[in-house]
C-alpha positions in Angstrom: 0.0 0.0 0.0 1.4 3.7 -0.8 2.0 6.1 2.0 0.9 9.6 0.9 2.1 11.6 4.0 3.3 14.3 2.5 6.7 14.1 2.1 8.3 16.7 -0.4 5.2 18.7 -0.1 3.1 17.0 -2.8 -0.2 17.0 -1.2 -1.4 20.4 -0.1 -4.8 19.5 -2.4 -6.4 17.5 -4.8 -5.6 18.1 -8.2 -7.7 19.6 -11.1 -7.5 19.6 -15.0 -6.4 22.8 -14.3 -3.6 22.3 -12.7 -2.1 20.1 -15.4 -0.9 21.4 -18.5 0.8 19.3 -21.3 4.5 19.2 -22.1 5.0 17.7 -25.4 9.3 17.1 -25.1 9.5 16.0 -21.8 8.2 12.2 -22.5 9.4 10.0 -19.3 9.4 6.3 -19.6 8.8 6.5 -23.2 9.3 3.0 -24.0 7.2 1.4 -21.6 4.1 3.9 -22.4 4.8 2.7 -26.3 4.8 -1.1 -25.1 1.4 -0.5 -22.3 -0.2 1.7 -25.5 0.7 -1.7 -27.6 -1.1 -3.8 -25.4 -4.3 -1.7 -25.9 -4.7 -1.1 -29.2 -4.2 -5.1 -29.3 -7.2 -5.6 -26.8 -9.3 -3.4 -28.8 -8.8 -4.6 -32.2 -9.8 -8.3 -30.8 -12.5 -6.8 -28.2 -14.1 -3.7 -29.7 -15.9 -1.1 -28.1 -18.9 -1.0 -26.5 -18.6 -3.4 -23.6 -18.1 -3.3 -19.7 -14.8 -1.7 -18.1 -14.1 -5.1 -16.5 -14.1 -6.5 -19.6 -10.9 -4.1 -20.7 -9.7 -4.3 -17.9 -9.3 -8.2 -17.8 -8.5 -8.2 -21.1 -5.9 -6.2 -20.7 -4.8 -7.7 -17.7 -4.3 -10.9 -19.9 -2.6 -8.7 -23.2 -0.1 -7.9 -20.2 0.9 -10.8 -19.2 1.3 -12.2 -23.0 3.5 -9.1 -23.6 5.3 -10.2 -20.4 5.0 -6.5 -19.4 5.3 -6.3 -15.5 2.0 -4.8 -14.1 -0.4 -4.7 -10.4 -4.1 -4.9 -10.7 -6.2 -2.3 -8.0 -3.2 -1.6 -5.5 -5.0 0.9 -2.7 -3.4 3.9 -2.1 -3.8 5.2 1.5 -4.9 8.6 1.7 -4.1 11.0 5.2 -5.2 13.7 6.7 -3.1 16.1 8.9 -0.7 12.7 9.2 -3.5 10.6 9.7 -4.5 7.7 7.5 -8.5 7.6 6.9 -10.1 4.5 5.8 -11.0 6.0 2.6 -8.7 4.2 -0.6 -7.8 5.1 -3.5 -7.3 2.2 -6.0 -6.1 2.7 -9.8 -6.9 0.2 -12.2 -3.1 -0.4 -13.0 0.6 0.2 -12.0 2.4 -0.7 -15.2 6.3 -1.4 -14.7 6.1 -0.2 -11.5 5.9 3.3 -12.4 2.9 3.9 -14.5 -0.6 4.3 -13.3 -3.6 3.6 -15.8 -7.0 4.2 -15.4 -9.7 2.7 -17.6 -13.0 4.1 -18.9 -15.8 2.4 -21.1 -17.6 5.5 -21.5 -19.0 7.8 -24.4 -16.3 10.5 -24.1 -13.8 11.3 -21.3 -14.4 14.1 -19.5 -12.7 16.5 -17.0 -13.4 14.6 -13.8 -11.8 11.6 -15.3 -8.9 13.3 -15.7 -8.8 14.5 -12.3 -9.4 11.4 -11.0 -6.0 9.9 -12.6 -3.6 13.0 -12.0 -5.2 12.9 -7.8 -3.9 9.0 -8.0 -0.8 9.8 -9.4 -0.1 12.7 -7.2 -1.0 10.2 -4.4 1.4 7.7 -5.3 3.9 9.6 -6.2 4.2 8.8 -9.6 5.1 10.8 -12.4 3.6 9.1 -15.5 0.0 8.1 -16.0 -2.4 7.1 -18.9 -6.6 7.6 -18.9 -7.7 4.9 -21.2 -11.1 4.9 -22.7 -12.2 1.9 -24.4 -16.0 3.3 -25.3 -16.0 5.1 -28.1 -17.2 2.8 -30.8 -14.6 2.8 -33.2 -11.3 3.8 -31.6 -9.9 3.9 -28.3 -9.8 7.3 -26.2 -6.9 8.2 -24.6 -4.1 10.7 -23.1 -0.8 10.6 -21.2 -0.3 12.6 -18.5 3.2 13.5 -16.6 4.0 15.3 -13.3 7.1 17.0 -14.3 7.5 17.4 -10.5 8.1 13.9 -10.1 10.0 13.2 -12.9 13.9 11.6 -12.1 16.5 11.5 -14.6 16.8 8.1 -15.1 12.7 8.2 -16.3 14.4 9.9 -19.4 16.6 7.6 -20.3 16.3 4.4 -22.7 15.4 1.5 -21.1 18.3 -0.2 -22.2 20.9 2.6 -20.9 19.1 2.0 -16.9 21.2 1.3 -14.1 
């Protein structure tokens, strides 16, 4: 479980769509976005739209493991107030590679609370990369990636390969 006491003063407040705003050269853990983007594109060219979110979400579960990409299914993030922990969770739909947190949709459109929703998770577990997935749309798959340049570390913009 993640501990979001507010270390590094991260979590004054929740976050809003306002409070992000898109940086198209910074691009942190590029490969393993590419490789979790891979995975969904495969699940909904064999699923299509239109179905339940559990359905994705299995079904990517399972595209996952084919890919032998490293992943956690609906990890609980602890949430605190003045330095204590409520009961309340928070749980993501995904931690990809350890770093990346991806939240599914099966919905018409996204819309601003969803979006909220994912950079709040990320902000509570500290991550910097995250992905709001929406498998609805008939037709296509919805999505964007989101990064906290905040909690960006140099070795998030290296190659995989060049990691130590």
């Amino acid at each position: 479980m993640f501990d979001s006491a507010e270390p590094r003063g991260l979590l004054f407040r929740m976050l809003s769509v306002q409070d992000y705003e898109p940086d198209d050269e910074l691009n942190p853990l590029a490969e393993e976005g590419f490789a979790l983007m891979g995975a969904v594109f495969e699940v909904h060219r064999v699923v299509r739209g239109g179905l339940l979110e559990e359905v994705y979400q299995e079904s990517l579960e399972e595209e996952l493991k084919l890919r032998g990409i490293d992943f956690v299914r609906k990890q609980e993030l602890a949430v605190f107030y003045k330095g204590r922990e409520l009961r309340q969770r928070y749980i993501p739909d995904l931690y990809v590679h350890g770093e990346i947190i991806v939240e599914l949709k099966a919905v018409k459109a996204l819309a601003p609370e969803h979006v909220a929703q994912l950079l709040n998770y990320m902000r509570l577990a500290r991550k910097a990369v995250g992905y709001l997935i929406n498998f609805g749309p008939l037709g296509k798959v919805e999505w964007k990636r989101f990064v906290l340049r905040e909690l960006v570390e140099p070795w998030m913009l290296q190659k995989r390969a060049d990691r130590r």
